[in-house]
Backbone bond lengths (Angstrom), bond angles and torsions (degrees), N, CA, C in turn:
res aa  C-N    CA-C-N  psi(-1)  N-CA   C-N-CA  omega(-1)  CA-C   N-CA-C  phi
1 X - - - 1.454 - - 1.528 108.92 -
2 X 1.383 107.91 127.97 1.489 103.29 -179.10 1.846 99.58 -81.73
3 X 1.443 105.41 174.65 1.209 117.77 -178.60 1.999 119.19 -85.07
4 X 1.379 118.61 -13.01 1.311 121.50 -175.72 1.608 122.01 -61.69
5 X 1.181 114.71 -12.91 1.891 121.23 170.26 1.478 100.19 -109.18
6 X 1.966 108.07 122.03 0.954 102.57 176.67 1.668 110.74 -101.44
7 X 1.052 93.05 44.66 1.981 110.01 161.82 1.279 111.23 -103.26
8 X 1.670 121.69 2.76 1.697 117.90 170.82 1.065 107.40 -115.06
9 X 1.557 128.30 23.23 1.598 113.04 -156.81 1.877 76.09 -149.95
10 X 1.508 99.72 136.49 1.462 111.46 179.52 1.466 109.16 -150.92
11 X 1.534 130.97 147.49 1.006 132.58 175.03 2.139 111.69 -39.56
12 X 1.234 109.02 134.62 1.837 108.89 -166.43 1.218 145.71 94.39
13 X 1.814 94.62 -19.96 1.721 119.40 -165.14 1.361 89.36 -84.13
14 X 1.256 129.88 146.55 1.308 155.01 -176.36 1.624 116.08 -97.58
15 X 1.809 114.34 98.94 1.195 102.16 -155.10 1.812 93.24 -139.29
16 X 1.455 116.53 151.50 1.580 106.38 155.32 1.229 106.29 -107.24
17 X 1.882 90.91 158.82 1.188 119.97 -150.96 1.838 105.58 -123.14
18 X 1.283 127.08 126.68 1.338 134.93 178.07 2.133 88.29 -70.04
19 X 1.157 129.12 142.70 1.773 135.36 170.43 1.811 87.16 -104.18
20 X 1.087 125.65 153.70 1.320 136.00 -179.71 1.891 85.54 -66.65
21 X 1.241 127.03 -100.62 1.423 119.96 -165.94 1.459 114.01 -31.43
22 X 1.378 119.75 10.31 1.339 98.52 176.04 1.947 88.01 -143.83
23 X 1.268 134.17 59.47 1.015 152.05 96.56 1.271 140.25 9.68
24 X 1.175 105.80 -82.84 2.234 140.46 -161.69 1.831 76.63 -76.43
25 X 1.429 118.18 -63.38 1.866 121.33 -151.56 1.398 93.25 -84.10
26 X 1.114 135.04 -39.62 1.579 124.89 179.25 1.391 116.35 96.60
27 X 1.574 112.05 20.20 1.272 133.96 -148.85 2.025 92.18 -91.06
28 X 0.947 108.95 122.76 1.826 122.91 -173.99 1.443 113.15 -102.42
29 X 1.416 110.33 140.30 1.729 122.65 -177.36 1.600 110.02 -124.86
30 X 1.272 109.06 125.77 1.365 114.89 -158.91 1.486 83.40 -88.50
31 X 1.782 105.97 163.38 2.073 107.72 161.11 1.523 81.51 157.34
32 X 1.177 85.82 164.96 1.500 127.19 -177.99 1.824 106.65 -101.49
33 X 1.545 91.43 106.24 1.727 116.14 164.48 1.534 113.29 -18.63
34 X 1.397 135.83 129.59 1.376 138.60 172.41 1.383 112.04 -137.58
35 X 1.449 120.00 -4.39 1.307 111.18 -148.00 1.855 96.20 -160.05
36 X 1.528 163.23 -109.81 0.616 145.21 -118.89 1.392 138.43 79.27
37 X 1.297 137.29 51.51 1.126 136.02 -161.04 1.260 138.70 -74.71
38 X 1.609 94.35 -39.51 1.830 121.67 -178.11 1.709 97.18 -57.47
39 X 1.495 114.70 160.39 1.289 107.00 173.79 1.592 108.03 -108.52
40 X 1.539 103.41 -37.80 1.605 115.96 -169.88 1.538 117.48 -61.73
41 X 0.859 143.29 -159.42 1.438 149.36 -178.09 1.483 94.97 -116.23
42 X 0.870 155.01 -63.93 1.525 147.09 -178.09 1.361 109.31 -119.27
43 X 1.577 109.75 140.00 1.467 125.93 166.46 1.760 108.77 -119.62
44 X 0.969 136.31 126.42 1.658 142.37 157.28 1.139 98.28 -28.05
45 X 0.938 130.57 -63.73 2.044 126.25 -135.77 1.702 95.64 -101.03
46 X 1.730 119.69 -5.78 1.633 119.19 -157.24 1.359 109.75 110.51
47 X 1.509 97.51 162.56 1.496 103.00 -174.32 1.772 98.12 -121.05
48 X 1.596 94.50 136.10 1.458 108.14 -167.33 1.102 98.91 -50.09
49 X 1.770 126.00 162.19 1.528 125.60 138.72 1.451 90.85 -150.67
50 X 1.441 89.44 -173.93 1.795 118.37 173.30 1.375 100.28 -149.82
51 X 2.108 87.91 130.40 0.920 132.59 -162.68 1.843 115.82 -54.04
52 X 1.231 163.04 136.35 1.379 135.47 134.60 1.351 133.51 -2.21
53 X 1.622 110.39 -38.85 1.719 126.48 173.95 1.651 102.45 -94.67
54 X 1.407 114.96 -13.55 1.848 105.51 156.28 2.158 89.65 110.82
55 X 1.119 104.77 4.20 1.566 98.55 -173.29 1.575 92.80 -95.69
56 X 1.592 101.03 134.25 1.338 132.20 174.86 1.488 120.91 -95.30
57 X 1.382 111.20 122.08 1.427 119.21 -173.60 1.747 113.99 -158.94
58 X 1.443 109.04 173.56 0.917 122.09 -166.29 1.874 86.68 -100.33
59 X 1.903 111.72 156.03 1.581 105.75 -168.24 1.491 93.78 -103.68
60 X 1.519 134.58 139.79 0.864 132.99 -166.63 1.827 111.40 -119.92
61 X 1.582 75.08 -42.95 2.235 92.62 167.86 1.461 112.30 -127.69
62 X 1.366 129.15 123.35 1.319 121.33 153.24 1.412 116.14 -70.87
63 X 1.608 139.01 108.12 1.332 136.79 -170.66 1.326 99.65 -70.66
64 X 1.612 114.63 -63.48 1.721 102.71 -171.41 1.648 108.25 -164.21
65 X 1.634 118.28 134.16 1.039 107.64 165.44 1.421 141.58 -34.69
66 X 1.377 128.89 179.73 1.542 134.57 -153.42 1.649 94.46 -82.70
C-alpha cells in the first residue's frame, strides 16, 4: 500500500517514511505512526506524519496494519 490516502494510515500502523533531506536519494525510515499531520484526504507525494521517535516525513509504504 502506498502512503497517498490518508484513510490507510492510522495512529500505530507501521509505515516508511521518505525525511525531506533524504528526498533527491530515496533513502526510507521505518516507525510506527504517532502523529498525522496532512489534513486533506490525499496528498501525491504521501501523507505527512511524525514518527514515535519524533522524525517527520512524507509516507511512502504502509508495511502492515495494527
Amino acid at each position: 500500500m502506498n502512503g497517498t490516502r490518508r484513510a490507510d494510515i492510522e495512529r500505530g500502523v507501521r509505515v516508511a517514511i521518505a525525511q525531506k533531506q533524504d528526498q533527491r536519494t530515496g533513502r526510507l525510515t521505518e516507525g510506527v505512526v504517532r502523529d498525522i499531520l496532512t489534513k486533506s484526504a490525499t496528498h501525491p507525494h504521501g501523507i505527512k506524519v511524525r514518527l514515535e521517535t519524533g522524525e517527520v516525513g512524507r509516507v511512502k509504504q504502509v508495511r502492515r496494519q495494527k
